[in-house]
N, C-alpha and C positions, 0 to 999 in steps of 0.2 A: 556676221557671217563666219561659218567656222575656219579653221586656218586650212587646211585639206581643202578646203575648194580655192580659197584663194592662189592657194601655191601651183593647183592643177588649173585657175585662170592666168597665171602668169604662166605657164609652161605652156597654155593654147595661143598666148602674145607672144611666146619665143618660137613657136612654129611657125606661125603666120607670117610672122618677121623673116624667118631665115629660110622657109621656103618657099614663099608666093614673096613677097612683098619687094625683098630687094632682089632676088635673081629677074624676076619677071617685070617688077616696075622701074624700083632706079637705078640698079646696072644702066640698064639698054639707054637709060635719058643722062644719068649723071655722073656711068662710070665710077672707078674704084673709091671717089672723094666722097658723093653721095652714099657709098654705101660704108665708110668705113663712120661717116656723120649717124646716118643709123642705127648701126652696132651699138656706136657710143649713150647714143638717145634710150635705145631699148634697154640695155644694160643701166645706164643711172636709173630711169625709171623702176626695173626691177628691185636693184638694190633699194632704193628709196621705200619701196612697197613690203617689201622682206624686213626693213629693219621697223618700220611703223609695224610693223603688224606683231615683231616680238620684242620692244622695247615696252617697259615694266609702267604701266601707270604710276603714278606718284600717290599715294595716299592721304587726303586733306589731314591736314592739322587740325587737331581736336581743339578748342578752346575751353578754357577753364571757367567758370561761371564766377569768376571773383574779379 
């Protein structure tokens, strides 16, 4: 998948998050603890998805026929 769509699927995961998700579901049920648990969720998720997606493959080792 190319990286432009994924960066524009994590930016449609950071809206959903900060504008439907927590004001409208866990506010009103969990308050400021649920929602700052949240933040932190959606946030390492991205990070985590941003650095897999531009950290460098490793290139196999050639072996020598000897």
């Amino acid at each position: 998948m190319p990286k432009i769509i994924r960066l524009c699927l994590i930016g449609a995961l950071h809206v959903t998050c900060y504008l439907w998700l927590i004001p409208q579901v866990i506010m009103p049920r969990f308050g400021s603890t649920g929602s700052k648990a949240a933040v932190a969720c959606v946030v390492t998720l991205s990070l985590v998805l941003v650095t897999l997606m531009f950290r460098k493959k490793k290139q196999p080792e050639k072996k020598t026929g000897r």
